[in-house]
Structures are given as structure tokens and as C-alpha cells.
C-alpha positions as CSV (number, residue, x, y, z in Angstrom):
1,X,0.0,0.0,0.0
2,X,1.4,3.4,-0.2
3,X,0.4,6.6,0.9
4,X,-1.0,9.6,-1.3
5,X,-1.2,13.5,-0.2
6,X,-4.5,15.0,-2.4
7,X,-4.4,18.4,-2.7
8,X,-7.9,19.6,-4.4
9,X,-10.1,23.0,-4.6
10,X,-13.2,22.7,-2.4
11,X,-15.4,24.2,-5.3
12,X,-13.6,21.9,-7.9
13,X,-12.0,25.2,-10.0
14,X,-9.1,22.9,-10.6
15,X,-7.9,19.1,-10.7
16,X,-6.6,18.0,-7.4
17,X,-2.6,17.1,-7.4
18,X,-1.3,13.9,-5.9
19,X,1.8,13.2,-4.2
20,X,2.8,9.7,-3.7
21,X,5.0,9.2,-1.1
22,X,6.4,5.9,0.3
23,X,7.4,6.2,3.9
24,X,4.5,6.8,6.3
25,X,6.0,8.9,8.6
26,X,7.0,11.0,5.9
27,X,3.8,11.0,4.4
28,X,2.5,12.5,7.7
29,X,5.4,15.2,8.0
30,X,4.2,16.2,4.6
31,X,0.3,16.3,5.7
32,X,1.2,18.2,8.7
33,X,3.3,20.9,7.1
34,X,0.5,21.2,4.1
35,X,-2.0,21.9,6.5
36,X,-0.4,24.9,8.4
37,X,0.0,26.3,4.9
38,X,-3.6,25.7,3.8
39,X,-4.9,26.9,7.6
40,X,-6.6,30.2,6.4
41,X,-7.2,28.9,3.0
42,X,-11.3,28.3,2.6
43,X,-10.7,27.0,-0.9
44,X,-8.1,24.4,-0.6
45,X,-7.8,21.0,1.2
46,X,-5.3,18.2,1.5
47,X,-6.0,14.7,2.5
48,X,-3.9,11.7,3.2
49,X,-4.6,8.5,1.6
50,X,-3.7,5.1,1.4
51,X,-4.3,2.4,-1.5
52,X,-2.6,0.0,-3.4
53,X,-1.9,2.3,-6.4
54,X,-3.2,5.8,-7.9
55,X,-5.7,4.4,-10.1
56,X,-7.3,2.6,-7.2
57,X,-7.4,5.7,-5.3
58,X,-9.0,7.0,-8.1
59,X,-11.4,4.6,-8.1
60,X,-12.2,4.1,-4.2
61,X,-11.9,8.1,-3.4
62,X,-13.5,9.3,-6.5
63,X,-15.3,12.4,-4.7
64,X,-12.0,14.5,-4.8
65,X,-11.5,13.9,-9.2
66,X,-15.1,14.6,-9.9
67,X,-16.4,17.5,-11.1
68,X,-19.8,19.6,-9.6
69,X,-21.7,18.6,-12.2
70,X,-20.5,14.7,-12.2
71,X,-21.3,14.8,-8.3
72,X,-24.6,16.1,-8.5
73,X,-25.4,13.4,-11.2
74,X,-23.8,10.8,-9.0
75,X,-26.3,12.0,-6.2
76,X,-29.1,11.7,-9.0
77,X,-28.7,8.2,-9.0
């Protein structure tokens, strides 16, 4: 499993970027140090991940690469 840092735009203005990055307690550093930055940012978030690979992230956190409009259709049913 490895770890993944998501960076995405809360209003989904712009594709989230992801970090992969092997060693856990770096991973957390990394989280840590991201979210000082992003404190007084309402517009920004970061999350830390784990899966198997990025495509499987992909898959199993799909909320954070979908646009408004492919949420709202999601909710739809």
C-alpha cells in the first residue's frame, strides 16, 4: 500500500494534485506541514490517503476527481 497526499479545490476550480510518497511517517510530516500552509485557505484542502496504487485511489476516493456537475449526477442516482 502506499500513501498519497490530495491536494484539491473545495469548489472543484481545478484538478486535485497527488503526491505519492512511500514512507508513512513522511507521508504524515508532509500532511502536517500542508496543512499549516492551507490553515486560512477556505478554498483548498489536502488529504492523506492510502491504496494500493493511484488508479485505485481513483477509483475508491472518487469524490476528490469529480467535477460539480458529475457529483450532482452521482447523487441523481
Amino acid at each position: 500500500m502506499s500513501n498519497f497526499l490530495v491536494f484539491y479545490s473545495r469548489k472543484r476550480q481545478e484538478a486535485p494534485r497527488v503526491e505519492r510518497v512511500d514512507d508513512s511517517d513522511e507521508a504524515v510530516r508532509r500532511l502536517l506541514d500542508a496543512e499549516r500552509k492551507l490553515a486560512g485557505d477556505p478554498l483548498h484542502g489536502v488529504v492523506l490517503l492510502v491504496a494500493e496504487d493511484e488508479a485505485d485511489l481513483r477509483r475508491t476516493h472518487s469524490h476528490y476527481f469529480s467535477s460539480v456537475e458529475e457529483l450532482v449526477r452521482q447523487a441523481a442516482g
